[in-house]
Each structure stands twice: as structure tokens, then as C-alpha cells.
PAROKE-509441 format. One record per residue (C-alpha): residue number from 0; x, y, z; residue in three letters. Coordinates in steps of 0.25 Angstrom, whole numbers. Layout:
REM PAROKE-509441
r num:NUM | east:X | north:Y | up:Z | residu:ALA .
...
REM end
This chain:
REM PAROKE-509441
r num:0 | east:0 | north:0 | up:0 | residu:UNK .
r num:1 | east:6 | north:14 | up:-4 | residu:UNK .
r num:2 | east:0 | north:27 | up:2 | residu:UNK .
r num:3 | east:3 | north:39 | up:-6 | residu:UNK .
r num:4 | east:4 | north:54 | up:-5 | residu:UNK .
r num:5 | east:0 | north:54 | up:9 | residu:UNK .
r num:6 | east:7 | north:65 | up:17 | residu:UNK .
r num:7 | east:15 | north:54 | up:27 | residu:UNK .
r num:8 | east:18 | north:56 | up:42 | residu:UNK .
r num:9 | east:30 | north:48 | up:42 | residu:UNK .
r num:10 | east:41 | north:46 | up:53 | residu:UNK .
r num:11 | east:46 | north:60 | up:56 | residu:UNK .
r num:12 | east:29 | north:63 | up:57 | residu:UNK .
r num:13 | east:30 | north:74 | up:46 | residu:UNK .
r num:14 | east:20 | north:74 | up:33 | residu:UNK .
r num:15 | east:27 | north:72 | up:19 | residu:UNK .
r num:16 | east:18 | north:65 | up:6 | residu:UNK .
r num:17 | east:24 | north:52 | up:3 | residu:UNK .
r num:18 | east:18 | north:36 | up:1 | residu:UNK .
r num:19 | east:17 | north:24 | up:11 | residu:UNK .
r num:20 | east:18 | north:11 | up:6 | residu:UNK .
r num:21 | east:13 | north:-1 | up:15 | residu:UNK .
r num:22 | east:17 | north:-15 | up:13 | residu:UNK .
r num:23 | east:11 | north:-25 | up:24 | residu:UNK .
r num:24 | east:7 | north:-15 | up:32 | residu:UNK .
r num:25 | east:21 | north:-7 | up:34 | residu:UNK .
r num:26 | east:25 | north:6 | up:29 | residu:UNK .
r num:27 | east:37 | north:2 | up:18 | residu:UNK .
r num:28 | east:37 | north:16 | up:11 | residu:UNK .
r num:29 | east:35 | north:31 | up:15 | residu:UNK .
r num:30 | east:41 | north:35 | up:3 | residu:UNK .
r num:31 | east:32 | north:39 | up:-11 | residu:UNK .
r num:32 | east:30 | north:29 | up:-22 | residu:UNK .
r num:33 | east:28 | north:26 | up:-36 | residu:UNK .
r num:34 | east:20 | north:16 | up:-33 | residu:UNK .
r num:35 | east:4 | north:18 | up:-30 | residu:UNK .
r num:36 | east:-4 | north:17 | up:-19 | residu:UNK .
r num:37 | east:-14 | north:25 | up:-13 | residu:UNK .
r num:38 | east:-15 | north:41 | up:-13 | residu:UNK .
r num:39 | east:-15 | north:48 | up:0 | residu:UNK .
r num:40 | east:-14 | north:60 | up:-6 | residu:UNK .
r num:41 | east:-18 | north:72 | up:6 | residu:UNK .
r num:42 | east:-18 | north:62 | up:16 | residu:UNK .
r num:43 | east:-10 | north:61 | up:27 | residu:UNK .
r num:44 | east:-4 | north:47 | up:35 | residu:UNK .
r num:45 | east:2 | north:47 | up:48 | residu:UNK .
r num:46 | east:4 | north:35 | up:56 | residu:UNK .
r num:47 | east:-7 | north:27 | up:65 | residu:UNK .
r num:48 | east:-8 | north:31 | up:79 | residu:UNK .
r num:49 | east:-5 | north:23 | up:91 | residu:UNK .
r num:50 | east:-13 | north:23 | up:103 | residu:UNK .
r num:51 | east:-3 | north:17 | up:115 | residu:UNK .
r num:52 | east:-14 | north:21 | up:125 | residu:UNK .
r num:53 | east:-28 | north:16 | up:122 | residu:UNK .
r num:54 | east:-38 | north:9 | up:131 | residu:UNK .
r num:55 | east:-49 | north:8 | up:121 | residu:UNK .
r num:56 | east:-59 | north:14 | up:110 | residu:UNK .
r num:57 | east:-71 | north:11 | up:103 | residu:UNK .
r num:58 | east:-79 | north:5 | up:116 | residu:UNK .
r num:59 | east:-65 | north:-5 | up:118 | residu:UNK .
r num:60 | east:-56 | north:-5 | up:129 | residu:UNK .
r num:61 | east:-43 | north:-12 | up:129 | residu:UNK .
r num:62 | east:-48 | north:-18 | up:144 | residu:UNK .
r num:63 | east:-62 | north:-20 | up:142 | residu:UNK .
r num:64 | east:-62 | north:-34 | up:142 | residu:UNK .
r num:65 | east:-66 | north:-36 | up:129 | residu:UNK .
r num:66 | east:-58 | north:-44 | up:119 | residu:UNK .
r num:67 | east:-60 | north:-36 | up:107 | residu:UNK .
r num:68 | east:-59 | north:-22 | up:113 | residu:UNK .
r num:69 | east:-44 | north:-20 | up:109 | residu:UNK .
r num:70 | east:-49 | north:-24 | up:96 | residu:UNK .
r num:71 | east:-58 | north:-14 | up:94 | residu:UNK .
r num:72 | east:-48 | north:-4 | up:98 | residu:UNK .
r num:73 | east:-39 | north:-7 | up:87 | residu:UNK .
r num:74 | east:-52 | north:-7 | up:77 | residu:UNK .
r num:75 | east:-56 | north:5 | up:82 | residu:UNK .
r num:76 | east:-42 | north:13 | up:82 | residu:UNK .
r num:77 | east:-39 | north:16 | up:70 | residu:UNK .
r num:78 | east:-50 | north:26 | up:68 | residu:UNK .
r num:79 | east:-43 | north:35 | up:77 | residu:UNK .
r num:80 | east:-29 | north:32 | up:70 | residu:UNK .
r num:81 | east:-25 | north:23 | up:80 | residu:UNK .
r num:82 | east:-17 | north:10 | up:72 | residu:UNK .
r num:83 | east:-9 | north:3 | up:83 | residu:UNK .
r num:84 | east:-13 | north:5 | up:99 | residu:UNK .
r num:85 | east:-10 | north:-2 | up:115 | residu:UNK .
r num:86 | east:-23 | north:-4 | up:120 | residu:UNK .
r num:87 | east:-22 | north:1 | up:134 | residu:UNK .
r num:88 | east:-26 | north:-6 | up:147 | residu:UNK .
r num:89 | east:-32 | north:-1 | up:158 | residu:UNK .
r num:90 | east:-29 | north:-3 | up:174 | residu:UNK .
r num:91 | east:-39 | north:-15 | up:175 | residu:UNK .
r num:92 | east:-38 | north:-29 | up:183 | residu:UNK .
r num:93 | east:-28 | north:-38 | up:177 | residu:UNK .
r num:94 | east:-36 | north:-48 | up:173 | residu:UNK .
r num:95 | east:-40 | north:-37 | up:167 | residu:UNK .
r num:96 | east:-28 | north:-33 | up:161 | residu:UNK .
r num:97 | east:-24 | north:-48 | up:156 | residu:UNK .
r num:98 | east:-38 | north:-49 | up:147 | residu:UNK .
r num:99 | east:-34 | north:-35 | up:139 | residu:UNK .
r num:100 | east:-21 | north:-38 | up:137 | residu:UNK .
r num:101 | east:-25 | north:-52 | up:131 | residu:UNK .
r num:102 | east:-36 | north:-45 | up:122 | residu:UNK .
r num:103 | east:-26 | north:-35 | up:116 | residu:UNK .
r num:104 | east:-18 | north:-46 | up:114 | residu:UNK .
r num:105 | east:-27 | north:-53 | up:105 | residu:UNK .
r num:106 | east:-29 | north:-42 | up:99 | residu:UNK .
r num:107 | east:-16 | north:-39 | up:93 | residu:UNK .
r num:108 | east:-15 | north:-44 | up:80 | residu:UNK .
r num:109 | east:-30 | north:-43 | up:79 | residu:UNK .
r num:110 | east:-31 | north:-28 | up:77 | residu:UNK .
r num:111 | east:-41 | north:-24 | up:66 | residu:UNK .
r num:112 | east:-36 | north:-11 | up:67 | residu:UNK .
r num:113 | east:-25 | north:-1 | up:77 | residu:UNK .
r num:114 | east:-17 | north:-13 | up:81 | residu:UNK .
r num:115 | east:-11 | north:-15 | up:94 | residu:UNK .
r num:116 | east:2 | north:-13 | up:100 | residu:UNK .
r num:117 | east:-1 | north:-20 | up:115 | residu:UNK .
r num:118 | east:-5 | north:-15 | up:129 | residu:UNK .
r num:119 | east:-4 | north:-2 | up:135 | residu:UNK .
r num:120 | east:-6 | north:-5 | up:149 | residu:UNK .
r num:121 | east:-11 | north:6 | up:157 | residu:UNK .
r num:122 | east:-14 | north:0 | up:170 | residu:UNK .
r num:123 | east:-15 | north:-6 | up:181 | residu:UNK .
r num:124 | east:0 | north:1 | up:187 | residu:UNK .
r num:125 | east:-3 | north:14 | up:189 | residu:UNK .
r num:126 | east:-5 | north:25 | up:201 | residu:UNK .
r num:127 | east:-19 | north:24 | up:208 | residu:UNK .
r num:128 | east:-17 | north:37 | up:213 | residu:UNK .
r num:129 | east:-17 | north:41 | up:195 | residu:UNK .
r num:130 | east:-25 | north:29 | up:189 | residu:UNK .
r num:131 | east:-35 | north:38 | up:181 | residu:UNK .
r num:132 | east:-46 | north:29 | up:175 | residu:UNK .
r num:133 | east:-38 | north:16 | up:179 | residu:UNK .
r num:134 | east:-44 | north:8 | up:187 | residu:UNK .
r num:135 | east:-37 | north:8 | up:201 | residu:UNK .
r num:136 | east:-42 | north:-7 | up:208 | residu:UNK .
r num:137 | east:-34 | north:-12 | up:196 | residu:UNK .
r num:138 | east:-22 | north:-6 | up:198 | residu:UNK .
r num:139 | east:-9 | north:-13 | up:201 | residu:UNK .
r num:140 | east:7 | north:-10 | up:206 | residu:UNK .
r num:141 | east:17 | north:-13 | up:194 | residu:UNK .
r num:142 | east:16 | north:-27 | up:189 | residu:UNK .
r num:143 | east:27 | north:-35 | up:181 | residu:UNK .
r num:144 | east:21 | north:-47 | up:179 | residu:UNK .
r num:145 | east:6 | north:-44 | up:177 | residu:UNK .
r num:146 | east:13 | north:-34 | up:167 | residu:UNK .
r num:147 | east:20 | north:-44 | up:162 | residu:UNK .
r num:148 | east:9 | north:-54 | up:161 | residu:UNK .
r num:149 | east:1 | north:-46 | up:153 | residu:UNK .
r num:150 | east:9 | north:-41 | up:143 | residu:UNK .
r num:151 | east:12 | north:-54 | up:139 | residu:UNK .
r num:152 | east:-3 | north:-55 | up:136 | residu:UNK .
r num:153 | east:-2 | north:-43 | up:126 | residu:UNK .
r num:154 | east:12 | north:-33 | up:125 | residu:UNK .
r num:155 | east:10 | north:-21 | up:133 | residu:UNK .
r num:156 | east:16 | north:-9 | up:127 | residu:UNK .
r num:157 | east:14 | north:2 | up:137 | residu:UNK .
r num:158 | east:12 | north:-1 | up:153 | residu:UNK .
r num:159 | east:9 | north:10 | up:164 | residu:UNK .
r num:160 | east:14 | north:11 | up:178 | residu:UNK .
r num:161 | east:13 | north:22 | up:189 | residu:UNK .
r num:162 | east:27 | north:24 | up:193 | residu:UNK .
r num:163 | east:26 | north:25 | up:206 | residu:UNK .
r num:164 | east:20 | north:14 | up:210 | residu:UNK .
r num:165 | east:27 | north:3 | up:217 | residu:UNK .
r num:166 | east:33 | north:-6 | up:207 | residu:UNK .
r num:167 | east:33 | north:1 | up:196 | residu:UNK .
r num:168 | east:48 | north:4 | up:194 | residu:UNK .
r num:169 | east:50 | north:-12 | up:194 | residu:UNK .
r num:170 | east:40 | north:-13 | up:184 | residu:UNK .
r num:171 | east:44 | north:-1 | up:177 | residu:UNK .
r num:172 | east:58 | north:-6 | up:174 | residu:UNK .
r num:173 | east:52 | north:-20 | up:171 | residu:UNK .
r num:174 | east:42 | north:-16 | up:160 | residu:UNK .
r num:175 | east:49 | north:-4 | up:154 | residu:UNK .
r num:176 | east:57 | north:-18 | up:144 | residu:UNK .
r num:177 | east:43 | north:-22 | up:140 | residu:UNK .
r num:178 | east:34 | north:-11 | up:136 | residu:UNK .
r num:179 | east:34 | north:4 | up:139 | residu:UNK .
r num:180 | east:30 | north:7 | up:154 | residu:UNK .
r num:181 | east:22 | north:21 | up:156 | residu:UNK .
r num:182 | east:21 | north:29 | up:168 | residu:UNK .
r num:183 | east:4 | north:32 | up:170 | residu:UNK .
r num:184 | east:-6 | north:33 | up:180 | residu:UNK .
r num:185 | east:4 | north:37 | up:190 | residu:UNK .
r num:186 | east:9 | north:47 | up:202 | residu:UNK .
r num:187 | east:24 | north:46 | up:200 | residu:UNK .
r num:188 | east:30 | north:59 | up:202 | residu:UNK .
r num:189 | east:40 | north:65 | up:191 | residu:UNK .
r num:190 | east:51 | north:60 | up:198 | residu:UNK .
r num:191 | east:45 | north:45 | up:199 | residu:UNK .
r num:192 | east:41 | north:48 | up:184 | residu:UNK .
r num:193 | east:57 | north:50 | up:180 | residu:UNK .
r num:194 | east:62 | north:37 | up:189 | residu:UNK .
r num:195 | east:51 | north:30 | up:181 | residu:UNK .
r num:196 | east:55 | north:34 | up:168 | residu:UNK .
r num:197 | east:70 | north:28 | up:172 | residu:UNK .
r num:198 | east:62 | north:15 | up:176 | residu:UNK .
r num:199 | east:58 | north:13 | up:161 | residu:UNK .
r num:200 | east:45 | north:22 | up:160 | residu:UNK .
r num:201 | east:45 | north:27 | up:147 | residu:UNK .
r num:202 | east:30 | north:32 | up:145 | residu:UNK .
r num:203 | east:18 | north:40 | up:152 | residu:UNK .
r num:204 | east:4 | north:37 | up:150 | residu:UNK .
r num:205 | east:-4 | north:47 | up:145 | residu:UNK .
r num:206 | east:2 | north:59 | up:150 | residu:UNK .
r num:207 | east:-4 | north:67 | up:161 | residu:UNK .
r num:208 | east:-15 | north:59 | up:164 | residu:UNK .
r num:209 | east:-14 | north:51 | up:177 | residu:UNK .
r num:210 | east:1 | north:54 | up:181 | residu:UNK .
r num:211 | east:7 | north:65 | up:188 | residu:UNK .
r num:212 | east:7 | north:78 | up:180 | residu:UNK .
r num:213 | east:16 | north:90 | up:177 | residu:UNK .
r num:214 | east:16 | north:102 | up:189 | residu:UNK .
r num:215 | east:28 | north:112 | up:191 | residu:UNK .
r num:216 | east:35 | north:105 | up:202 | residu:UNK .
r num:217 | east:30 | north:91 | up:201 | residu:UNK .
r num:218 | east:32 | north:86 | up:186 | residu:UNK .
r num:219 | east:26 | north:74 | up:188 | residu:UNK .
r num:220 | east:25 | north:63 | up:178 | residu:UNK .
r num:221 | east:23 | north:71 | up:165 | residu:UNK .
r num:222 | east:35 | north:80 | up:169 | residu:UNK .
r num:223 | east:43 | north:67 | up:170 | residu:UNK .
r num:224 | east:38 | north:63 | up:157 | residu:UNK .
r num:225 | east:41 | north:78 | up:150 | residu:UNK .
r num:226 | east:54 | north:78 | up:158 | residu:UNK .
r num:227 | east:59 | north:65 | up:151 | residu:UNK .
r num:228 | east:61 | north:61 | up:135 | residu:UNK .
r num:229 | east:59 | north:48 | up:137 | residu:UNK .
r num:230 | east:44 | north:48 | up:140 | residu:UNK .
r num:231 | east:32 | north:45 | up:131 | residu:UNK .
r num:232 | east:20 | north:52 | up:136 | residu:UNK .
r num:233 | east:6 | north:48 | up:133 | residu:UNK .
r num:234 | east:-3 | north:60 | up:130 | residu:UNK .
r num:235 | east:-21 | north:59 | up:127 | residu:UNK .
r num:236 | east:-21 | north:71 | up:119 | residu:UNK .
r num:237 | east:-38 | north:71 | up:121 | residu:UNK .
r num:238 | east:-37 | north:85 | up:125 | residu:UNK .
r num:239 | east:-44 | north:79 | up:139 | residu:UNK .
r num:240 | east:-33 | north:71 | up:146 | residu:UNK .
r num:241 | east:-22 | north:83 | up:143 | residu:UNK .
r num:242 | east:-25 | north:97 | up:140 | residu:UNK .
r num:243 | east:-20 | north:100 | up:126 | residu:UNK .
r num:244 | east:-11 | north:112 | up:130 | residu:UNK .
r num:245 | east:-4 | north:102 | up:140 | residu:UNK .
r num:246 | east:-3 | north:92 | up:128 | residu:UNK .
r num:247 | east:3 | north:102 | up:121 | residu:UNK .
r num:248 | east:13 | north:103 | up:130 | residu:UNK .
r num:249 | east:15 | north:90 | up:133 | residu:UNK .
r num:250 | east:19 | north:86 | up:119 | residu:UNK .
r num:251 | east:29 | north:98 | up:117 | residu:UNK .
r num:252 | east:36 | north:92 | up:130 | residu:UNK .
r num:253 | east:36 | north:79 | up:126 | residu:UNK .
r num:254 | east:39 | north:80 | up:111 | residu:UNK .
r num:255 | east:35 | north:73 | up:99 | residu:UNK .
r num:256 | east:39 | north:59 | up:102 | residu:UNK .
r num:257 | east:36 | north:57 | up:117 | residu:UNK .
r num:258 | east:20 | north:61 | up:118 | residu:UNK .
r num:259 | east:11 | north:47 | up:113 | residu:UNK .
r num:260 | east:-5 | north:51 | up:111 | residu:UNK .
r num:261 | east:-14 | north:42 | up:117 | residu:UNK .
r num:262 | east:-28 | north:39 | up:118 | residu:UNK .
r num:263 | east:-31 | north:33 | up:132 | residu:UNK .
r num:264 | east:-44 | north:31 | up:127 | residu:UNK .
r num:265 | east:-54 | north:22 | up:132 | residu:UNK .
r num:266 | east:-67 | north:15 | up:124 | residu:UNK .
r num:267 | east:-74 | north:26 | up:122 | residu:UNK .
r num:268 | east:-64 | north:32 | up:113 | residu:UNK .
r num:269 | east:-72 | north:32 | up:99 | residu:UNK .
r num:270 | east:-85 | north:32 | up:106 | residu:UNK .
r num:271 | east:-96 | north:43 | up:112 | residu:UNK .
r num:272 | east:-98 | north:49 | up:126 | residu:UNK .
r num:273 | east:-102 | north:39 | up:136 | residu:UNK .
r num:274 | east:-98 | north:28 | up:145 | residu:UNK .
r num:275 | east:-87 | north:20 | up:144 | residu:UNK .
r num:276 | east:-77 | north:10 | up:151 | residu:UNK .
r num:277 | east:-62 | north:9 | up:153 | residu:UNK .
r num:278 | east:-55 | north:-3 | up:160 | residu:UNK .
r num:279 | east:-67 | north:-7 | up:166 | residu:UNK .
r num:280 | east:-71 | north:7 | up:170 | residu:UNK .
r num:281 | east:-81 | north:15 | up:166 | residu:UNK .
r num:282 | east:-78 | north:29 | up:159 | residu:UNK .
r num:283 | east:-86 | north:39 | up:152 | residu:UNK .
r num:284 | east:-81 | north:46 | up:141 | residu:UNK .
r num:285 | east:-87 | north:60 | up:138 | residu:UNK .
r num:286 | east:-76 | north:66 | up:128 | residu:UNK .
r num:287 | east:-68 | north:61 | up:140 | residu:UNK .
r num:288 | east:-67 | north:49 | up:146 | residu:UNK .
r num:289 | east:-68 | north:50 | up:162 | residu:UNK .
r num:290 | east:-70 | north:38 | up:172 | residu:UNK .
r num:291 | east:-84 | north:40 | up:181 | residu:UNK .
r num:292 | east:-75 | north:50 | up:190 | residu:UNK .
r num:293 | east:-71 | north:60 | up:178 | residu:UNK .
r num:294 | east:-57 | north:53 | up:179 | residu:UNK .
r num:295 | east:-52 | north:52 | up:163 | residu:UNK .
r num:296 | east:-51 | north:39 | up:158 | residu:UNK .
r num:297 | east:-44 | north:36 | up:146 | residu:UNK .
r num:298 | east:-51 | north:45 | up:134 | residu:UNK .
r num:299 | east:-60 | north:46 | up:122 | residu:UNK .
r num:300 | east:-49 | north:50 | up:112 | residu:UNK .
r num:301 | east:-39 | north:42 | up:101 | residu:UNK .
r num:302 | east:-27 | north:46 | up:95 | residu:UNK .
r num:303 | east:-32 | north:53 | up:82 | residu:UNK .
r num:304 | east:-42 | north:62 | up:92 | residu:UNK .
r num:305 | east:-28 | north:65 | up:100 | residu:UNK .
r num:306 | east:-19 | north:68 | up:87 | residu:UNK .
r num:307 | east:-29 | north:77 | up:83 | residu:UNK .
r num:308 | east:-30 | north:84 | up:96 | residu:UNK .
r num:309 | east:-16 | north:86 | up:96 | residu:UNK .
r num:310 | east:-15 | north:93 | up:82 | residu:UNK .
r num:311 | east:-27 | north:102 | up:88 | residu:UNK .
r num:312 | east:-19 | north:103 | up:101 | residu:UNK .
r num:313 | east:-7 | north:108 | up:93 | residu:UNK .
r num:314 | east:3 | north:96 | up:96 | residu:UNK .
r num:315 | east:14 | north:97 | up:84 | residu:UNK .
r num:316 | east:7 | north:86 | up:73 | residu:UNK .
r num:317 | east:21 | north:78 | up:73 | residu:UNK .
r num:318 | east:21 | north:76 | up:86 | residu:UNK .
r num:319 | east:5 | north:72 | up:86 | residu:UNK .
r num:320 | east:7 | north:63 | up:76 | residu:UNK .
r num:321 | east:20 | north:56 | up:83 | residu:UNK .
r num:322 | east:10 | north:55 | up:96 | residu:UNK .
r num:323 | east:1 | north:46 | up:89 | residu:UNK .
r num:324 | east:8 | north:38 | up:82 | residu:UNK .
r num:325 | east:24 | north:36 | up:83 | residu:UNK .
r num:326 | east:26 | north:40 | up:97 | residu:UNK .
r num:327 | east:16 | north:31 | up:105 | residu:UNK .
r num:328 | east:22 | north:20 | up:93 | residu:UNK .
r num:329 | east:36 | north:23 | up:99 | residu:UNK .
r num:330 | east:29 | north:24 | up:114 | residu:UNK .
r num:331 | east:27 | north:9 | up:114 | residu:UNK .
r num:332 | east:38 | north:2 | up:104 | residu:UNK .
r num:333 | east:29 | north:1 | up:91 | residu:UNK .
r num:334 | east:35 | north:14 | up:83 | residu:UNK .
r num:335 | east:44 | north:2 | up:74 | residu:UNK .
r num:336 | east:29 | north:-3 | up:71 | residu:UNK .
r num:337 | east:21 | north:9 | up:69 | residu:UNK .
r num:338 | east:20 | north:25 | up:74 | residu:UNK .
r num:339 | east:25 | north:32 | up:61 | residu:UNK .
r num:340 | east:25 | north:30 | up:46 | residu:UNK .
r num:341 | east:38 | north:24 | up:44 | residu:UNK .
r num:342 | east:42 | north:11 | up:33 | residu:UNK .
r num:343 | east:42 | north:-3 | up:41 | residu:UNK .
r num:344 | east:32 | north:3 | up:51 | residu:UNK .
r num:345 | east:16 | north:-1 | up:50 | residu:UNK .
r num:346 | east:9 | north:7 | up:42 | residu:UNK .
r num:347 | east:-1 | north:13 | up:53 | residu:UNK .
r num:348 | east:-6 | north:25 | up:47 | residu:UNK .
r num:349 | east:-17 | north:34 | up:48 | residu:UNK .
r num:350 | east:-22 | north:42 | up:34 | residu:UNK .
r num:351 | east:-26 | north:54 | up:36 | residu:UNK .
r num:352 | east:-31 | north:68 | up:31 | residu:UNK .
r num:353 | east:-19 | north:78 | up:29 | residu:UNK .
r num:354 | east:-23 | north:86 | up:43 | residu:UNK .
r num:355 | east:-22 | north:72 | up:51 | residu:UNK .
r num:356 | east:-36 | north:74 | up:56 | residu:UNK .
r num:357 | east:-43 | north:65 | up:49 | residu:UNK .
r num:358 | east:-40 | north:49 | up:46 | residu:UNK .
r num:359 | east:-43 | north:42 | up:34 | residu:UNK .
r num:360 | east:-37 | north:29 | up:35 | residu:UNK .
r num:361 | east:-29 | north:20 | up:45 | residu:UNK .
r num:362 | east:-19 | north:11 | up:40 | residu:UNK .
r num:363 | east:-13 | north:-1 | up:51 | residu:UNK .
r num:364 | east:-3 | north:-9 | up:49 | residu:UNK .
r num:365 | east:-5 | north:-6 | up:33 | residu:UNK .
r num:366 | east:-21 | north:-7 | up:33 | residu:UNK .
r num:367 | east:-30 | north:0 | up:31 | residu:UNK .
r num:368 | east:-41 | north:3 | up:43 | residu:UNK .
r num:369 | east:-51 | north:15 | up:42 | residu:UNK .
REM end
């Protein structure tokens, strides 16, 4: 397959006219061609976004108990320009945790549409005293073995940790060889923040939210995380978790390759005002999505809602796009895979109008979706 006279996003994330050619589902050619193919003249394609935080959409939820529900993620995804995703568990019992980490993993390889990358696991070692909309009867001290157990079951790409619990530098130092360990749901000073960084902490779950936060004499964690070059930083870009003008700022501190846009959302992504659940709890979403008690609980948005937003919000484009696509890629090991338009990567891509406000088509892996 040949795509031709697109205006191309390619590595460096800047537009030029050119061709993509396609064999079996990877980009061999960025370069034009004699040879035919089909005209995207006035067109624009960018690579497929990936959501590393995502807990449902479209009435499923990665820890609904349902079989099919990762399923109907991945169906559903690419509607919002979303090709590849870590369905995201909850704090929830761990029997619990053991039958949504064995659905997701008959999922992979099933995926009719975004496919899937394995586990973001959100609970259940956090702070109780910052747990949010986790649920706190479920949650549990640093745990080798159980995390070992289960991701055996299904490869867990992200796991979070309060670091200041008891424990959670043992763990810390364990894990940080087999997937990336982020700091969430947490009390931890900025100094604890920094210790834990030297411990293999390499991450922060969506930034601001539910951790300790930027004051003049105590940085807390997010200053820990501006303060160092090492850190990804999760950010919801709804406009609701995080004021815009502070999203503003936080992307100029962090630059263009540390700041990964994430969803967080829940079931009721993709669907109307009304009632909801999330790991077993119930949530109402109207425009936001707040537990009984107000407390916000996951959101309502995608990634296409959030790239949008932050063209509006005036976030530079190339660093928009990188956000959505290349750096949660990187984020999690998969940018050899996928993340940018590049030859011997899957051709993930996203057809769009010249603006990027609007998408046409959705390719993954090479095939064709919407």
C-alpha cells in the first residue's frame, strides 16, 4: 500500500509532502515514489496515539469482571485516534486483580482494533491518606510476589507505588528491572520523592492529581519531578483535572519529551451524563466524573479530546503531538514498535484533515479501521 502526497509528521514531528509505502503492516518508505497508490493530497498523517492510562470507555472497564470489556476498549479506541493502549487496573480485591489481568490476556492478540501493550497497574499500593477514587478496603503494603504472580498472567507495563510507604523501596529497586515503577496516590515529600527516583522510580501518575503539590517552601512531589530530567510526567489535559494556564506551565518546565497525555478515563467516556461504575464503584459522570462524594474519579475524555485541547490551550503543536503519540511510546518500551512515523515501525497512523481537528481514517498495524 502507497499513501501519496500526504503532508507526513515523520520523526522529527515537523510536516513535509511526501509518500508512505506499507508492506505487511510496517512503514518501508517515507520517501515519494513513481510507483502508484492512493492520493492524499490535502491530507494530513500523524502517528496513532497511545493511551498508557486508560481504565475504560464505551460502558467497559478493564476491572468490570467482564470477559469481553478489554475487547470492547480496543473496538472502540480508534474512534478517538487511539491504535495501541494499557488497559488500567484499579485498587480492587485480588481475586479481583487476578481475573482482569487473565481477561486482558486473552485479549492480546485478539484485538479487532487499538491493540494492546499489557497492564497499567494503578492499585492497590498507594497512600490511603491520597487514594482518590481507589478503593481503600483493597489497599495493600508493596507486594513482590503478588506483583510477580500477576504479571506473569499478562506483562504489566506500568506499576504504581506510594513512596512512602513501608516497603516500598524493596520493591521499588526489585521491579524497576521488569517494568517502569511510577510514583501516584502518594504523601511522599520532595525529598522522599528524590530518594525515590535513586531507587528506580522513573515516572509519576497523572501529575497533580492525588500527590503532593507544588508550594513555595514545600515543592512537594511535582517540584521533585520539575527538578529532575529523568522523570516522565503523566498530564489529563480535560481542562477539569488541571487548569489550563497550569498545564501551560507544566509542559514549558518539563519539555517536549517528558510530558505523556493520558485519558484516565472510565466507562463513561464516549457516552452521555448519568451513572456509572468504576472498579466496582459507583461514579456519576456530568461533564466530570466524580465519586458520590464529589471526589473526581477517572474522566470522560480521550486522547483526541486532549490533543485538541491543547492546541486550544496553546501547547506548541510539536510538542502535542509527541505527547500523544511518541512519548507515552517511549514511556513504556514500545517506541521501536510504534510512536512515530518511521521505516521498520508499525504503520499506526491517523488520516486526518490539514488542521488535525478532524479524523478521516485510522490505520493499525497497516489496516484500515474507521
Amino acid at each position: 500500500m502507497i499513501l501519496k502526497n500526504a503532508t507526513v509528521y515523520g520523526e522529527d514531528f515537523f510536516p513535509s509532502v511526501t509518500d508512505i509505502t506499507i508492506e505487511n503492516g510496517i512503514i518501508t518508505s517515507l520517501d515519494k515514489t513513481e510507483n502508484p497508490g492512493t492520493d492524499c493530497t490535502g491530507k494530513a498523517i500523524i502517528p496513532g496515539f497511545i493511551d498508557i492510562h486508560i481504565h475504560g470507555c464505551n460502558m467497559a472497564d478493564a476491572t468490570d469482571g467482564k470477559p469481553d470489556s478489554v475487547l470492547e476498549m480496543s473496538r472502540f479506541l480508534p474512534k478517538c485516534g487511539v491504535t495501541s493502549f494499557c488497559p488500567t487496573t484499579m485498587t480492587i480485591s485480588t481475586e479481583g486483580l487476578r481475573k482482569s489481568f487473565s481477561f486482558a490476556a486473552a485479549a492480546m492478540g485478539r484485538e479487532e482494533g487499538a491493540y494492546i501493550h499489557g497492564i497499567n497497574m494503578e492499585g492497590p499500593f498507594i497512600s490511603p491518606a491520597k487514594k482518590g477514587a481507589q478503593a481503600q478496603e483493597h489497599i495493600k503494603a508493596p507486594d513482590i510476589e503478588l506483583f510477580k504472580e500477576l504479571n506473569s498472567v499478562c506483562p504489566v507495563k506500568l506499576v504504581d507505588i506510594a513512596p512512602e510507604e513501608k516497603g516500598s523501596e524493596e520493591f521499588i529497586k526489585e521491579i524497576k528491572n521488569i517494568c517502569v515503577v511510577s510514583a501516584a496516590h502518594t504523601c511522599c515529600d520532595y525529598a522522599k520523592a528524590k530518594e525515590s527516583f535513586g531507587w528506580g522510580i522513573s515516572h509519576a501518575t497523572h501529575l497533580f492529581n492525588a500527590m503532593s503539590g507544588l508550594c513555595s517552601r514545600e515543592p512537594g512531589l511535582v517540584g521533585a519531578v520539575f527538578d529532575s530530567d529523568n522523570i516522565n510526567a503523566e498530564l489529563i489535559c480535560d481542562g477539569i483535572h488541571i487548569h489550563p494556564a497550569t498545564l501551560r506551565s507544566a509542559f514549558a518546565i518539563l519539555g517536549k519529551n517528558r510530558t505523556v497525555v493520558i485519558s484516565d478515563s472510565t466507562m463513561a467516556s464516549g457516552l452521555a451524563d448519568g451513572e456509572y461504575t468504576l472498579g466496582g464503584q459507583k461514579v456519576f459522570k456530568k461533564g466530570a466524573v466524580r465519586l458520590e462524594d464529589g471526589t473526581l474519579a477517572g474522566s470522560a475524555t480521550n486522547l483526541f479530546e486532549e490533543f485538541r485541547n491543547l492546541i486550544d490551550f496553546g501547547i506548541p503543536l510539536e510538542q502535542a503531538l509527541r505527547s500523544v503519540t511518541i512519548n507515552p511510546a517511549r514511556a513504556i518500551g514500545a517506541d521501536k514498535i510504534t510512536g512515530s512515523l518511521a521505516v521498520g515501525k508499525n504503520a499506526d497512523m491517523l488520516i486526518m484533515s490539514e488542521d488535525l481537528r478532524h479524523i478521516f481514517n485510522v490505520f493499525i498495524k497497516g489496516k484500515s479501521i474507521i
